[in-house]
C-alpha positions in Angstrom: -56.3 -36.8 -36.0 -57.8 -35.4 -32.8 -61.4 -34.5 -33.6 -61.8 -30.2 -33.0 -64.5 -29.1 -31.6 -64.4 -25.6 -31.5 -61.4 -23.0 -32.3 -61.7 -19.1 -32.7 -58.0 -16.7 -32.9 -57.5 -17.4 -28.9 -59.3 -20.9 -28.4 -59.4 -24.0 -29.7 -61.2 -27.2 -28.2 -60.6 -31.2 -29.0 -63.0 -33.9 -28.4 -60.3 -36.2 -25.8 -60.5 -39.9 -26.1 -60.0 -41.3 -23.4 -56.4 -43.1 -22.5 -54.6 -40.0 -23.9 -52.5 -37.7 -21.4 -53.0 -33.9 -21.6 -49.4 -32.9 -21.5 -45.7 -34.3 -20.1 -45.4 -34.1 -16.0 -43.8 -35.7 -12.9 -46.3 -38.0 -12.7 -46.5 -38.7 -16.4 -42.8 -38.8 -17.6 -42.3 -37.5 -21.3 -42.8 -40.7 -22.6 -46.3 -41.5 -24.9 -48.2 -39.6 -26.4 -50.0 -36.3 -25.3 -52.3 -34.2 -26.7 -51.0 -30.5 -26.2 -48.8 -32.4 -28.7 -50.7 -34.2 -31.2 -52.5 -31.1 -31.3 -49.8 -28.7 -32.0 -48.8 -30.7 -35.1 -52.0 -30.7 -36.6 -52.8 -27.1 -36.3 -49.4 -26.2 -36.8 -49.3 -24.1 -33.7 -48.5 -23.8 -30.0 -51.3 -24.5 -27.5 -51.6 -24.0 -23.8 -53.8 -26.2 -21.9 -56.3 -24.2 -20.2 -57.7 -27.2 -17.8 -57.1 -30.9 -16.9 -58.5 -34.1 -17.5 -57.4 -37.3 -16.2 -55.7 -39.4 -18.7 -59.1 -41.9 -18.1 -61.0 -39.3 -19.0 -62.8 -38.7 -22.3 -64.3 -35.5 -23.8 -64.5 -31.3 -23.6 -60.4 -30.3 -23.6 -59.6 -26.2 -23.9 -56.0 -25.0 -25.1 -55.3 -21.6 -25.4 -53.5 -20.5 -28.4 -51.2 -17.7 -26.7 -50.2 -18.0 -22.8 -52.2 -14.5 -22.2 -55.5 -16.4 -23.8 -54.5 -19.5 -21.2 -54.1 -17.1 -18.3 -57.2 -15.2 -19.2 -59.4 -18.4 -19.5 -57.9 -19.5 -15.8 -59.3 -16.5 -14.1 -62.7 -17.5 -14.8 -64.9 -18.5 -12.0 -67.2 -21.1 -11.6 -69.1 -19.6 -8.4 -69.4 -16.8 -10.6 -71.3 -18.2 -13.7 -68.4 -18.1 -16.2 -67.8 -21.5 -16.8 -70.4 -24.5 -16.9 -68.8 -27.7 -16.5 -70.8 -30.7 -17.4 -70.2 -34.2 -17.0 -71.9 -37.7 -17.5 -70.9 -40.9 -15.6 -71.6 -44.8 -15.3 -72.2 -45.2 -11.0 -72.7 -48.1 -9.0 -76.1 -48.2 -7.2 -79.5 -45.9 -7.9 -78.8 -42.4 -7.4 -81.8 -41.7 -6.3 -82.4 -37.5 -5.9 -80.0 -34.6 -7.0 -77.5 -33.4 -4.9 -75.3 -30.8 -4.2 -72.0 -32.2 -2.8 -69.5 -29.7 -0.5 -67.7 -32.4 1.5 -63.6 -31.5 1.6 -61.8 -34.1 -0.6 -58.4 -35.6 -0.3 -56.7 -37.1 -3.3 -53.5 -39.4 -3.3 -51.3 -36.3 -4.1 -53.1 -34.0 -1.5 -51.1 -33.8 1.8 -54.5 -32.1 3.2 -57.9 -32.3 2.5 -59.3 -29.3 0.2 -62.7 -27.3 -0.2 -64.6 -28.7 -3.4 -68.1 -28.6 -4.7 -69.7 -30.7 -7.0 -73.7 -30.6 -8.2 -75.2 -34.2 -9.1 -78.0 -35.4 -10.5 -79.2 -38.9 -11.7 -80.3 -38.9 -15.4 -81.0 -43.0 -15.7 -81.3 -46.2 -14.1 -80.6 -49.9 -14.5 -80.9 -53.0 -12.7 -79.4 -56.0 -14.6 -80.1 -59.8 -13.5 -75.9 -60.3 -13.0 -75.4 -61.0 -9.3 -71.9 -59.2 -7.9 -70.5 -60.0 -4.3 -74.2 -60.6 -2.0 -76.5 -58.9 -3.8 -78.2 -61.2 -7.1 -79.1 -58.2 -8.9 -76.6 -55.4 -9.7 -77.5 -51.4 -10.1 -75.9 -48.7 -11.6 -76.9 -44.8 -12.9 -76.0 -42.4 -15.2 -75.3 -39.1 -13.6 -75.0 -35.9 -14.1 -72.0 -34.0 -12.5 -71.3 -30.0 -12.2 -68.3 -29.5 -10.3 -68.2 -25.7 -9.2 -64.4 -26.2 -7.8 -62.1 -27.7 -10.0 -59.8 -29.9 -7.6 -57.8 -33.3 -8.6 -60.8 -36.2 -8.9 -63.2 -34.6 -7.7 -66.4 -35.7 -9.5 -64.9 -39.5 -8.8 -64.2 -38.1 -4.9 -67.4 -36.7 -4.5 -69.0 -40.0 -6.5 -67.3 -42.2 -4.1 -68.4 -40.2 -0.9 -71.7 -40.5 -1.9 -71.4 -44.2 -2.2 -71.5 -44.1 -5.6 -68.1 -44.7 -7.3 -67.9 -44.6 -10.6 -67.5 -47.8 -12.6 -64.1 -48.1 -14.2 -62.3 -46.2 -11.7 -59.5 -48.4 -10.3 -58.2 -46.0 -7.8 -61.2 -45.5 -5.8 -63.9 -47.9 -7.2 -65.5 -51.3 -6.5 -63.4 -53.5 -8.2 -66.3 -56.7 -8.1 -68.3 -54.1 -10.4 -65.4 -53.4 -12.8 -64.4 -56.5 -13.3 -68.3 -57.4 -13.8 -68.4 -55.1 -16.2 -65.4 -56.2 -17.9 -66.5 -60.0 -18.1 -70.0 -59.5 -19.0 -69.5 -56.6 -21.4 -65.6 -56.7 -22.3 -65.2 -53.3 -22.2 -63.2 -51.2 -19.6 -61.9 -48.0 -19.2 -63.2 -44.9 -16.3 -66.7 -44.1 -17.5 -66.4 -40.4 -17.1 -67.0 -38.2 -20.0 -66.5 -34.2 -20.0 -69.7 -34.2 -21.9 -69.9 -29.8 -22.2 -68.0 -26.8 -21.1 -69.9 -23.5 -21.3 -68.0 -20.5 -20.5 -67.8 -16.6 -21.1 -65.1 -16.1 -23.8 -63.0 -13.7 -22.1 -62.3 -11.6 -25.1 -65.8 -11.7 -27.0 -67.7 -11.5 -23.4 -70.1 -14.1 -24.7 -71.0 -17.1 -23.8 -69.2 -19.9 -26.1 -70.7 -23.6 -25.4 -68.9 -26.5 -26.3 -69.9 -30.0 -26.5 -68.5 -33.2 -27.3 -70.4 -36.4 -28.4 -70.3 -39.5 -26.0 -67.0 -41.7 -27.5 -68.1 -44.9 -29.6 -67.6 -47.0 -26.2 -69.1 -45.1 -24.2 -72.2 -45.2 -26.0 -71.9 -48.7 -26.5 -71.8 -49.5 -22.8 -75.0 -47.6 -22.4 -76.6 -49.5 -25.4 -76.0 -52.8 -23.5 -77.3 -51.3 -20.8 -80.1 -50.5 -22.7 -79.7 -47.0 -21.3 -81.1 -44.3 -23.4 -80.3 -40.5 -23.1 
């Protein structure tokens, strides 16, 4: 059962573990499981997905229960205020000072590079005695990300750019801390959790916040860590 976080007569919101796809596409194929379809059965009703995650990620998924209720919700605009987007990540190296990111990004599936902006902040840090590659210590930090765009990787673009990739990410991470992580710790998986998504409910004209716990392993990780938020 996918654990709802929030549902009104045009919304509803799941909790997304991470490893499950959002919906069937080119990239996906229609085989697996996905949760615009998990969740239909369960509520007995059609959704509409009203964002993305990547299948990595965990956390804060919006569906739509009509395709006018999607529409509406995709209108909104970050620049404006309307939606809030928060996010918490595992990064190699000490973060050390907010940041607001406005470098253009380029994904795999992006022929051209594309406007994005992305607000970070470091939350903790840690420095564990496990040497990786030259350095005999290794660092990492738990950050804070507010994307204001909402382009393909972006928050793990932007992370990277910075110097800071998250841990986990195989496409565009350090693959000496991952696999540190992995024999040290044994877990592994993209350490990127849609943590809250605040936004003005576009037929109440209020502001609805939702927020999902961290998943079991996520919080785990941190425990090792010894990481306390």
């Amino acid at each position: 059962m996918l654990d709802i976080l929030y549902r009104d007569d045009h919304y509803v919101a799941i909790n997304k573990p991470s490893g499950l796809m959002v919906h069937p596409s080119e990239l996906t194929g229609k085989e697996g499981e996905f949760a615009i379809h998990l969740l239909r059965d369960q509520i007995n009703q059609y959704v509409y997905p009203c964002h993305r995650l990547d299948r990595a990620t965990s956390g804060v998924l919006i569906f739509g229960l009509s395709s006018e209720a999607c529409q509406k919700f995709q209108e909104l605009n970050n620049e404006n205020g309307d939606v809030d987007k928060r996010y918490l990540s595992l990064v190699r190296g000490h973060l050390l000072e907010e940041k607001l990111c406005t470098k253009d990004i380029k994904n795999r599936y992006d022929k051209v590079y594309k406007k994005a902006k992305t607000f970070i902040k470091p939350i903790a840090k840690v420095e564990l005695n496990i040497p990786v590659g030259k350095y005999q210590t290794s660092r990492y930090t738990l950050v804070e990300s507010k994307p204001y765009t909402g382009k393909t990787h972006q928050i793990r673009l932007h992370l990277r750019g910075e110097n800071h990739p998250i841990i986990g990410d195989r496409r565009y991470g350090d693959h000496r801390h991952n696999n540190m992580m992995l024999e040290n710790f044994q877990l592994d998986r993209l350490w990127l959790h849609a943590s809250k998504y605040s936004f003005i409910h576009p037929y109440l004209n209020t502001m609805v916040s939702i927020q999902a716990d961290l998943p079991e392993d996520f919080q785990q990780l941190l425990n090792k860590l010894e990481i306390k938020i």
